[in-house]
N, C-alpha and C positions, 0 to 999 in steps of 0.2 A: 191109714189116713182117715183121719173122721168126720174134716171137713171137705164138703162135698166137693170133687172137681170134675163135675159133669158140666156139658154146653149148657150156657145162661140163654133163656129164650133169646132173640135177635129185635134187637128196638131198630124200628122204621123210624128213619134221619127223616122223612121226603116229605114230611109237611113244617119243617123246620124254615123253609123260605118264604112261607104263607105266615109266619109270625116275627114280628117286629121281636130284632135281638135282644131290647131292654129287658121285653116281655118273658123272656127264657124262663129265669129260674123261677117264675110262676106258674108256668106249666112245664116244666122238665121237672121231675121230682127224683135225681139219682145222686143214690147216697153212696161211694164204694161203702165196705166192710169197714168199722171200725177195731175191731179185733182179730188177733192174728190167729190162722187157722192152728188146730191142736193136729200136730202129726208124730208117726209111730219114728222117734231117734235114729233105729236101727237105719231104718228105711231113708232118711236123712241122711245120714254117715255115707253109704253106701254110693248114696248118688252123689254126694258130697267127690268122690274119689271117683268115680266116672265124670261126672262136671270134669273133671283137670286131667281127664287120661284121654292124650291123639288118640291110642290105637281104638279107640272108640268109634272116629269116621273112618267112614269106608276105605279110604286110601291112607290111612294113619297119620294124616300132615295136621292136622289141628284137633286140638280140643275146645269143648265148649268155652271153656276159659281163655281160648284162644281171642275171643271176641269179646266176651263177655268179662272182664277179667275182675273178679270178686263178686263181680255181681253186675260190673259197671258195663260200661261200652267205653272201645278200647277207642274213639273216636275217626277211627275211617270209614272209609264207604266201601260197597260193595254192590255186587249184581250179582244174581244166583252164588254168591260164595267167594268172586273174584273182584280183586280188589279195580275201584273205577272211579276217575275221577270226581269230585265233589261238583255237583250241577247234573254228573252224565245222564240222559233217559233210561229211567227202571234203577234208579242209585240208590242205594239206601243204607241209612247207616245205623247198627246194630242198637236196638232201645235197650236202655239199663231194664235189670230184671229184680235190682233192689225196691221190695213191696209189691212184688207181682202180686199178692193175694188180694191186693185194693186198686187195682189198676185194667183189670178188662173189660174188653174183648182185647184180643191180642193180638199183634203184626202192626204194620203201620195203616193197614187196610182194615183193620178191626176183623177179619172172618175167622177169626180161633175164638171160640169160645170160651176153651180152656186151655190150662196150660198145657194140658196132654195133646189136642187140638193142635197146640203152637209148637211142641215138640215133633209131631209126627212131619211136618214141612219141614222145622230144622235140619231133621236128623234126615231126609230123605235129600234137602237139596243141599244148603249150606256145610252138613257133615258129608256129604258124600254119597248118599243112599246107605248110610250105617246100619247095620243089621241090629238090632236090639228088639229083646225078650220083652214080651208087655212087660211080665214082673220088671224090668231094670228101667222100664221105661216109669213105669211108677215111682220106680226110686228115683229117679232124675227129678220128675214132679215134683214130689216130697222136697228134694234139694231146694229149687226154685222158690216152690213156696215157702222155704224156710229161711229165706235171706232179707233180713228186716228192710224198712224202708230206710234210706240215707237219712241222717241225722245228725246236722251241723250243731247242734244245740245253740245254733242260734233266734232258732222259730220256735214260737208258744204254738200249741194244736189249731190254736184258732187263726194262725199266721202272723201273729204281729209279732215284731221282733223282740226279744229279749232284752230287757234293759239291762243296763244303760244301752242306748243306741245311738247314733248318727243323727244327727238331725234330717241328712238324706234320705239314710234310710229306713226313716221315722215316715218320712215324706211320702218317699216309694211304697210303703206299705200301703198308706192313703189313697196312691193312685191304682197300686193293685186290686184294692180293697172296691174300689166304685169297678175299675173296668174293666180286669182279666179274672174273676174269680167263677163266671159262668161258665169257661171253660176249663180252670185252674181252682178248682173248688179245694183249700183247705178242710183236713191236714193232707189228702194223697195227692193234691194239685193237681187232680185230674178230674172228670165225672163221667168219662167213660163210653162218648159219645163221637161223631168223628165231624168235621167240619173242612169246609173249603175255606181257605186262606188266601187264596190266590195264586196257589202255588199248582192247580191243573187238575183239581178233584179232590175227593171228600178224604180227609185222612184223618185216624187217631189220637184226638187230642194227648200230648207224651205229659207222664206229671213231670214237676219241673224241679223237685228235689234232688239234691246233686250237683245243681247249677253251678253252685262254689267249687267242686272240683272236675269240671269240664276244663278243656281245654279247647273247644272247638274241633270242629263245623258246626252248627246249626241248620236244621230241619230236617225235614224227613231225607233229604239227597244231601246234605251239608252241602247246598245251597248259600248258607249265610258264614262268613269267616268270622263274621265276632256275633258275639251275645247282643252288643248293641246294636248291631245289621238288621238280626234278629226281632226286635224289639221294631225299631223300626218299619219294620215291612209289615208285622204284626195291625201297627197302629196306623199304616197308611190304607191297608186292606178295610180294619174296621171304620174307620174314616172317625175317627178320637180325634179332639181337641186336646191337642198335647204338647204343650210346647216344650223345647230343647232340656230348660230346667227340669218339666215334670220325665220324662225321657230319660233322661241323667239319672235323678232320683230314682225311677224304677229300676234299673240298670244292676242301680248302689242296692237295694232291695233285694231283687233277682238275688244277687250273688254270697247274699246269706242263707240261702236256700241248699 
């Protein structure tokens, strides 16, 4: 593997409330990776067939694919592993790992640094306390980072949508385009950084590619049952001028993603 996956130094959030949010992306300067890591095939392959093999966790009842399935999240919630309902305290439901190489720090707590990082808590709570050889755990890595980001080929790199389009979701583009892109920074709709939403502490902003093939919960506990829930709690936290129409239109937007 040639690109690097050692821990990324750790960016301090905690002078983020002492700056007016407009002012963000004039002092946040975080760019993910625009190109995708070069890794060794073999190494890929290998973890590729671990990804999708139970007897990997420690008690052989799931594989990472269990959760994860292609790369997605399989949309339920969980707590150390077991499944719990959407809202419970400590719920969380599994982040896609499609573009993980433009997408960290890792968990919905941000403290993996890398994916090896965010593998060794997997494999220890979620799998089971599964026993795996650095070497496999490498390959696993390699796996992860070798699973492209989601790609509706409905969004241009810069995020506007593909013409012909909606006049919606022409619309929604506009409103993403002024007021979720500090957190949602096209193309990996992320930037890397974690924030309070209102939902009880500082979490990992998730990129938002994929959106079109979600099914729901929404948030970090599937919290919200629809995308529009979502959207809404969003825009009542940052306290946006948004009316129903522009709401709609994001929505219709979102869901080309």
């Amino acid at each position: 593997m040639t690109w690097s996956n050692r821990a990324r130094p750790r960016r301090s959030t905690a002078w983020l409330p002492l700056v007016p949010f407009a002012a963000l992306l004039a002092c946040v300067k975080i760019f993910p990776p625009l190109d995708a890591p070069v890794l060794d095939a073999e190494l890929v392959q290998r973890g590729q067939k671990m990804f999708q093999d139970p007897s990997l966790s420690g008690d052989r009842s799931r594989a990472c694919n269990t959760c994860h399935p292609g790369g997605a999240s399989d949309g339920n919630v969980y707590r150390d592993g077991e499944p719990v309902r959407a809202g419970d305290a400590g719920a969380r439901r599994p982040p896609q790992l499609r573009g993980a190489w433009q997408s960290a720090p890792y968990l919905w707590d941000g403290s993996a640094g890398s994916v090896d990082e965010a593998l060794e808590r997997m494999l220890r709570v979620e799998m089971r306390g599964a026993a795996v050889r650095p070497e496999d755990r490498e390959a696993l890595a390699a796996y992860v980072l070798s699973i492209p980001p989601f790609d509706s080929g409905r969004i241009q790199p810069d995020g506007s949508p593909v013409e012909p389009s909606t006049p919606g979701a022409s619309r929604g583009w506009a409103v993403f385009r002024d007021n979720c892109t500090l957190c949602h920074r096209p193309p990996s709709f992320t930037i890397g950084l974690r924030f309070d939403v209102g939902t009880g502490g500082k979490l990992s902003s998730p990129s938002l590619r994929g959106l079109s093939q979600s099914r729901g919960p929404y948030g970090h506990d599937g919290r919200w049952a629809s995308l529009e829930d979502a959207v809404k709690a969003m825009v009542e936290n940052r306290e946006l001028a948004l009316g129903e129409h522009d709401i709609a239109s994001l929505v219709e937007y979102l869901r080309l993603l």
